[in-house]
C-alpha positions as CSV (number, residue, x, y, z in Angstrom):
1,X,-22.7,45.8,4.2
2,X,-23.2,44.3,1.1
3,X,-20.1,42.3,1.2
4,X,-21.0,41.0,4.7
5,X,-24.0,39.9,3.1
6,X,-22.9,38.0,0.8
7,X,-20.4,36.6,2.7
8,X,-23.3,35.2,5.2
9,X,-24.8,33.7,2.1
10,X,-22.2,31.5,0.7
11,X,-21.5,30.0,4.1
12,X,-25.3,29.5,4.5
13,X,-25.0,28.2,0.8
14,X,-22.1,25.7,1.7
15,X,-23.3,24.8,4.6
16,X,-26.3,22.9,2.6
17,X,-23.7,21.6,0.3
18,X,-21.9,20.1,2.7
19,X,-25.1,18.6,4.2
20,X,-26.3,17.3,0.5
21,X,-22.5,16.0,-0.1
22,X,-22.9,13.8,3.3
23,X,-26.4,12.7,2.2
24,X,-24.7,11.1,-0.5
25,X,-21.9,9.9,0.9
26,X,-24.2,8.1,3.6
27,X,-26.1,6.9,0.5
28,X,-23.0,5.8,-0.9
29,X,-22.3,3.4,2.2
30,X,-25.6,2.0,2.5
31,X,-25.2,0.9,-1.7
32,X,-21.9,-0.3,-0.8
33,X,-23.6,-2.3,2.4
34,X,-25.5,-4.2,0.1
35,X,-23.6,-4.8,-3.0
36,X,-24.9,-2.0,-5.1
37,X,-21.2,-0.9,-6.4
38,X,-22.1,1.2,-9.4
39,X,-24.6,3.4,-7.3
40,X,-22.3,3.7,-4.4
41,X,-19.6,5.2,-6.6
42,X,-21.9,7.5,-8.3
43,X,-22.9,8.6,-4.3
44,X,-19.5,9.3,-3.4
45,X,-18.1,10.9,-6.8
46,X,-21.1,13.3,-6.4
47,X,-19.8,13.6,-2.8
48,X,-16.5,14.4,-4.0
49,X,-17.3,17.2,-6.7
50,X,-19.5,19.2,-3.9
51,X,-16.7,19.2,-1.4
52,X,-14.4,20.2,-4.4
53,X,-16.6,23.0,-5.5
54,X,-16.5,24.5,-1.8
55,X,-12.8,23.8,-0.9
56,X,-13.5,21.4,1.7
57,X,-9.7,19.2,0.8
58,X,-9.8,17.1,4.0
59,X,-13.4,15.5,3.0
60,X,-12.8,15.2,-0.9
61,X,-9.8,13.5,0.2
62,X,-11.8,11.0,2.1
63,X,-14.3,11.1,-0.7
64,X,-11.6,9.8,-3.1
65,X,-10.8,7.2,-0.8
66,X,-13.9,5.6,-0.3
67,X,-14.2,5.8,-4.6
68,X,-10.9,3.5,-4.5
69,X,-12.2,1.4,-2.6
70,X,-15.0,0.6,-4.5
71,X,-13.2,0.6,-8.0
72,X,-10.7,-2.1,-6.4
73,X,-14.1,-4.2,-4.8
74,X,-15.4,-4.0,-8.6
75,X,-11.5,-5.3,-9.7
76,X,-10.8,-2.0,-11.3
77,X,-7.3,-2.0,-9.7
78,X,-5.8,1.0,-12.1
79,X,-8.6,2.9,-11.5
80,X,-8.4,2.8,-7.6
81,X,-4.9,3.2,-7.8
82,X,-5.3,6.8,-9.2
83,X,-8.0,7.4,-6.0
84,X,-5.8,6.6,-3.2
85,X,-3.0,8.0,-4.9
86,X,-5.3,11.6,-5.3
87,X,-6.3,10.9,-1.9
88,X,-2.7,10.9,-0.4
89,X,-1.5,13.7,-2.0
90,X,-4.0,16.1,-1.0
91,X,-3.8,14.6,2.5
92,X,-0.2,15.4,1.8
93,X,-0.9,18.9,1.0
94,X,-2.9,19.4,4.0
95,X,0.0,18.1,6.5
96,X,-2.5,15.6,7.6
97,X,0.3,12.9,8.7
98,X,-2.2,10.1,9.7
99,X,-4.7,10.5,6.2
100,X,-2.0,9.8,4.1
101,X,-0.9,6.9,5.5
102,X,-4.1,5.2,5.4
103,X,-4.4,6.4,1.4
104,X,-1.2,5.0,1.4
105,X,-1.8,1.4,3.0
106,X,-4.7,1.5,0.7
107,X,-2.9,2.4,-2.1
108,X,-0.4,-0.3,-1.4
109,X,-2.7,-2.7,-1.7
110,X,-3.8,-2.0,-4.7
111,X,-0.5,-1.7,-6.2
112,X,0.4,-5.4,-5.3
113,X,-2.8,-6.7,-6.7
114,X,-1.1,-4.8,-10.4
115,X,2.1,-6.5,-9.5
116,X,3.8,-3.7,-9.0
117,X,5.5,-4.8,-6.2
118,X,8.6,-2.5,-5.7
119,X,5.9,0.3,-5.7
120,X,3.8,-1.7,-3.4
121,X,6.7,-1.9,-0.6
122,X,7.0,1.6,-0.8
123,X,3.7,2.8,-0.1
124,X,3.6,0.2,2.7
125,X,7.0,1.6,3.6
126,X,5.0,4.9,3.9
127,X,2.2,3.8,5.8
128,X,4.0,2.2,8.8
129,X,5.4,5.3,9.4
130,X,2.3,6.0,11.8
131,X,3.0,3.7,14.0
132,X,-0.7,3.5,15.3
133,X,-1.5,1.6,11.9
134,X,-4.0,-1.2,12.2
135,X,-2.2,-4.8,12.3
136,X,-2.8,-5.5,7.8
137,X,0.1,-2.5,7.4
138,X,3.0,-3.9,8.9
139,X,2.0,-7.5,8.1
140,X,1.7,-6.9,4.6
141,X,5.1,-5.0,4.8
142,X,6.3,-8.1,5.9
143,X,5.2,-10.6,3.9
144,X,6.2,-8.2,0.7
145,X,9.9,-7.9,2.6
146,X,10.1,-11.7,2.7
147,X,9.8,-11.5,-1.1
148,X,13.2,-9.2,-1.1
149,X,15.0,-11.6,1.3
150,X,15.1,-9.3,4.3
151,X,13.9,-11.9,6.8
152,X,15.0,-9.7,9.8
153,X,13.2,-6.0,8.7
154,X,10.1,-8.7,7.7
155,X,9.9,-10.2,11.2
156,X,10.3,-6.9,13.1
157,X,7.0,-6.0,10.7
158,X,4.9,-9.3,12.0
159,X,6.3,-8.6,15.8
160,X,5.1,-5.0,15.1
161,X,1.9,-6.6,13.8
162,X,1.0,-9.1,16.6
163,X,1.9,-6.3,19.1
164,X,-1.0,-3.4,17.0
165,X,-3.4,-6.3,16.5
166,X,-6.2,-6.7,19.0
167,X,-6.2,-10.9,20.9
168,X,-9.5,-11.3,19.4
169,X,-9.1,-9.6,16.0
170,X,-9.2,-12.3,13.2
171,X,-6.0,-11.9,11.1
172,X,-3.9,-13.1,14.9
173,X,-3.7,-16.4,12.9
174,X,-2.3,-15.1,10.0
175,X,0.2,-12.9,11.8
176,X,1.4,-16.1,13.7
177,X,1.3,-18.0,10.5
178,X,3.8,-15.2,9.3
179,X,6.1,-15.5,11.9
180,X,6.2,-19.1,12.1
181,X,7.0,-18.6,8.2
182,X,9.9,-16.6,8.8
183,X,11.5,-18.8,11.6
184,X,11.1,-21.8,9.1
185,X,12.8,-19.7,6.4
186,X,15.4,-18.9,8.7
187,X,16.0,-22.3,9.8
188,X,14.7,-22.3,13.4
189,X,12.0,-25.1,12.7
190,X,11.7,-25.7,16.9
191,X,10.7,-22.4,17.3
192,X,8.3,-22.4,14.1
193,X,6.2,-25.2,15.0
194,X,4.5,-24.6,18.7
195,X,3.9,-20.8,16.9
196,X,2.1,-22.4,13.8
197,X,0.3,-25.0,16.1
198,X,-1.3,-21.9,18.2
199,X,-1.8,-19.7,14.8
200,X,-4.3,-23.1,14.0
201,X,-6.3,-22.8,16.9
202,X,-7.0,-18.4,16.2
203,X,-9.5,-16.8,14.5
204,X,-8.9,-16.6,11.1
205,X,-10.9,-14.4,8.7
206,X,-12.1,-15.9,5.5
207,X,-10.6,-13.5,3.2
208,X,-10.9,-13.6,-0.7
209,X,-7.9,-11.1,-0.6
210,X,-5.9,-13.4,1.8
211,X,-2.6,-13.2,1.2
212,X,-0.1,-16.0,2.4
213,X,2.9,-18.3,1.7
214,X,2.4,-22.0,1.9
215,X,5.7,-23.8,2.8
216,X,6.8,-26.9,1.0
217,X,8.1,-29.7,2.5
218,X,11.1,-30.4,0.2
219,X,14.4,-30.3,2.0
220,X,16.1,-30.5,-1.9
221,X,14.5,-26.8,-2.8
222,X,16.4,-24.1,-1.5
223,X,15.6,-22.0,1.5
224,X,14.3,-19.0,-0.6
225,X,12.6,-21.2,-3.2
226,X,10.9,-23.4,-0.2
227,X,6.7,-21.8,-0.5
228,X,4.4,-21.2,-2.6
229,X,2.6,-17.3,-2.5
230,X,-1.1,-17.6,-2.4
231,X,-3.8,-15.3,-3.2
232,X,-7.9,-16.2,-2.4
233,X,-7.3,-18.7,-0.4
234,X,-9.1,-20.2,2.8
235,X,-6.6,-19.1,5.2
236,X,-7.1,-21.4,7.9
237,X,-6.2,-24.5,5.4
238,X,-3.0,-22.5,4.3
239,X,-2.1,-22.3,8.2
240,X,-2.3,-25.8,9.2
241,X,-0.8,-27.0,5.8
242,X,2.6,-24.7,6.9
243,X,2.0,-26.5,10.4
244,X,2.3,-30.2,8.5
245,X,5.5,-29.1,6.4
246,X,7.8,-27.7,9.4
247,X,6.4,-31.5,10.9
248,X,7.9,-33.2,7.8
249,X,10.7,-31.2,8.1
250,X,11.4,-31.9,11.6
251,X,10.2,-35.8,10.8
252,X,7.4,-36.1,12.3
253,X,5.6,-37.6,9.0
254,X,3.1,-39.3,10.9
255,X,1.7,-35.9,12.5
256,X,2.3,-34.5,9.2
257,X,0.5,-36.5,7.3
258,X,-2.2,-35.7,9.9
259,X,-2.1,-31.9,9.4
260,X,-2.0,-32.1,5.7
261,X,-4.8,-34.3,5.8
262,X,-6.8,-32.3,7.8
263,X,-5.9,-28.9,5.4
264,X,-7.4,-31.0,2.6
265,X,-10.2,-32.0,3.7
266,X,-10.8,-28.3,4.7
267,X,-10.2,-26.7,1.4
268,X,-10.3,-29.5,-1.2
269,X,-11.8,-27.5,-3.7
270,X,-8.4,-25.5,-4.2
271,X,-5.6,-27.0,-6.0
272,X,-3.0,-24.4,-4.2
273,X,-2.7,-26.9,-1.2
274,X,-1.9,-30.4,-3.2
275,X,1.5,-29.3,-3.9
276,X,2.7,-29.3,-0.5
277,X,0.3,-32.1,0.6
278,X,2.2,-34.5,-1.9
279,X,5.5,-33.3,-0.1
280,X,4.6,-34.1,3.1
281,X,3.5,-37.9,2.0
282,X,6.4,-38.2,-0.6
283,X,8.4,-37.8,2.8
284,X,6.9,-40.0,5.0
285,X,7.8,-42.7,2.1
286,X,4.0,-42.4,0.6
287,X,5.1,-42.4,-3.2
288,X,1.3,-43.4,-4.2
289,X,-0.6,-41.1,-2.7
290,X,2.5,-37.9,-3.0
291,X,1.7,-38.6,-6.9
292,X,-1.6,-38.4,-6.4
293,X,-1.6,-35.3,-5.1
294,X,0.8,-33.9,-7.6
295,X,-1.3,-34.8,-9.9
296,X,-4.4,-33.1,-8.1
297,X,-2.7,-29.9,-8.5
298,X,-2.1,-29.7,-11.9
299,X,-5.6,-28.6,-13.2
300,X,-5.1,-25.2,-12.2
301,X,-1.4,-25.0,-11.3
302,X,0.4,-22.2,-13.2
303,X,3.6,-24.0,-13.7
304,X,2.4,-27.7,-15.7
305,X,5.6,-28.2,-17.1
306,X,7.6,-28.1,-13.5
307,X,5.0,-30.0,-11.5
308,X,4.8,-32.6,-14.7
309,X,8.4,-33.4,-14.4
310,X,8.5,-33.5,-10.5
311,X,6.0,-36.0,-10.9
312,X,7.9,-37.9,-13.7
313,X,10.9,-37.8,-11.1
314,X,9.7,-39.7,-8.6
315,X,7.8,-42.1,-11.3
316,X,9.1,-42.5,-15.2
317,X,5.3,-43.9,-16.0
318,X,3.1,-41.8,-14.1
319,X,1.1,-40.9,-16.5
320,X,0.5,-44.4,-18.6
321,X,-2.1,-46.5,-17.5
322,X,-0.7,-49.5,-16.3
323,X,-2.2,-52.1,-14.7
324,X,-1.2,-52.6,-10.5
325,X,-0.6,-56.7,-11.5
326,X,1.5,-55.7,-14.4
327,X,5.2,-55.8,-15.4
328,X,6.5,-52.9,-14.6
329,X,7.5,-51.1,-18.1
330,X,11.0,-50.6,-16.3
331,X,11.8,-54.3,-17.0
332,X,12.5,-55.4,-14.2
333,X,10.3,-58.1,-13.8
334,X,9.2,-56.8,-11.4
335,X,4.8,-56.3,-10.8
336,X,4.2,-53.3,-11.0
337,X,2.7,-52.1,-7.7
338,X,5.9,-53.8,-6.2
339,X,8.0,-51.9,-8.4
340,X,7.3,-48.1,-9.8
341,X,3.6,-48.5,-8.4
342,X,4.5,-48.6,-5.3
């Protein structure tokens, strides 16, 4: 009788407990709601040790998960990483197929924001395995695949994605940008540009965890080398900046020129797009304004040195100051806005 009892008890017992762990893991999403990171962790971490006290695996899990989240919104990367990755295994432990994959997508995610790409691609590898997995799983798959040079598994990842994401859902843009990406890359410029003309005209969600390539427009870089891999960018720029290189490419530099101008003015306060602007002038025959461009770039450019001698390149004296009614400093007697200044 007594054991009965007491039995009756704890479940009465855990059945408050699990009522005060969802009080604060509602709490938790109304500080998260609002920017109150700190607080929100604290909700769900308190959240988490209740449902681990009781044995309830399946919630704790989920408890962990949303306590990654947060840690990677607050730019604690490592931190979130060791969530998700509790998160999975449990869900793991628990033969919950479906919950694991979504620690895992999450997980991925935050891996590629260490670098750790290899283990990135794996996770995502992971994930995908549900193949009800939202649109983000098998797009990121691809665009980390493209990275590895396996253009064919990467395109049957953005067909998988266009086919999971909803006509309305915001990241359709960046799923056709993807796929116009990868026929560029694989040579089919025809075929790229109607599909990166549409992806301008979608939805596209301002992201600041967008993640993209931005094609160049420089037939002398090779295939592999031929974007640029973006992170907090305006994504909608990105897209119709990819749309004015496969123009170039194709030689339509007057249409280019238009795109590119058009990304610019969009986004002009990021240097990510002037790099690919100044290759889709410098092909239309536009040395001035390519140069320009270049030079636009190089405040927060990673790679000075490489864009400094690109620019040199195409002009020896770039960066002197020399007057447009000048002698050119070539010597050839030339003024120089007829000569190098042109």
């Amino acid at each position: 009788m007594e054991t009965v009892e007491k039995k009756e008890n704890e479940t009465i017992n855990n059945e408050a407990r699990i009522k005060e762990a969802e009080v604060f893991s509602e709490t938790g999403s109304k500080f998260s709601q609002i920017g109150k990171y700190s607080e929100a962790y604290n909700c769900f971490e308190k959240a988490k040790n209740i449902y681990e006290s009781i044995g309830e695996k399946a919630k704790m899990a989920l408890e962990l998960r949303y306590m990654g989240f947060i840690k990677d919104t607050m730019g604690s990367s490592p931190k979130a990483i060791e969530h998700y990755t509790e998160s999975k295994k449990i869900f793991e432990e628990l033969n919950d197929q479906k919950e694991a994959c979504e620690s895992a997508y999450r997980l991925a995610a935050s891996l590629y924001r260490e670098n750790r790409i290899d283990d990135s691609l794996s996770e995502y590898e992971y994930a995908s395995k549900d193949e009800n997995q939202n649109s983000n799983v098998f797009n990121n798959l691809g665009f980390l695949l493209i990275q590895k040079g396996k253009l064919e598994e990467a395109e049957a990842n953005f067909v998988k994605a266009e086919k999971t994401c909803k006509p309305n859902d915001e990241n359709m843009g960046l799923i056709k940008n993807n796929i116009g990406v990868i026929n560029c890359l694989r040579g089919n410029l025809e075929k790229a540009e109607p599909i990166l003309e549409e992806a301008t005209k979608d939805k596209v969600k301002k992201n600041d965890r967008t993640i993209q390539y931005i094609l160049l427009a420089n037939k002398e870089e090779k295939v592999e080398d031929r974007f640029f891999c973006y992170d907090d960018v305006l994504t909608v720029a990105g897209i119709i900046m990819n749309t004015a290189t496969v123009k170039s490419l194709l030689g339509k530099h007057q249409e280019a020129c238009e795109y590119a101008a058009r990304a610019l003015e969009l986004d002009s306060g990021m240097s990510y797009l002037y790099i690919p602007a100044g290759w889709v002038y410098l092909a239309a025959g536009n040395k001035e304004k390519a140069i320009s461009l270049f030079k636009n770039s190089l405040a927060k450019a990673k790679d000075k040195e490489k864009i400094e001698k690109m620019i040199l390149e195409i002009n020896p004296y770039a960066f002197q100051k020399v007057e447009r009614n000048a002698l050119c400093p070539c010597g050839s007697g030339k003024k120089y806005k007829k000569c190098h200044g042109k």
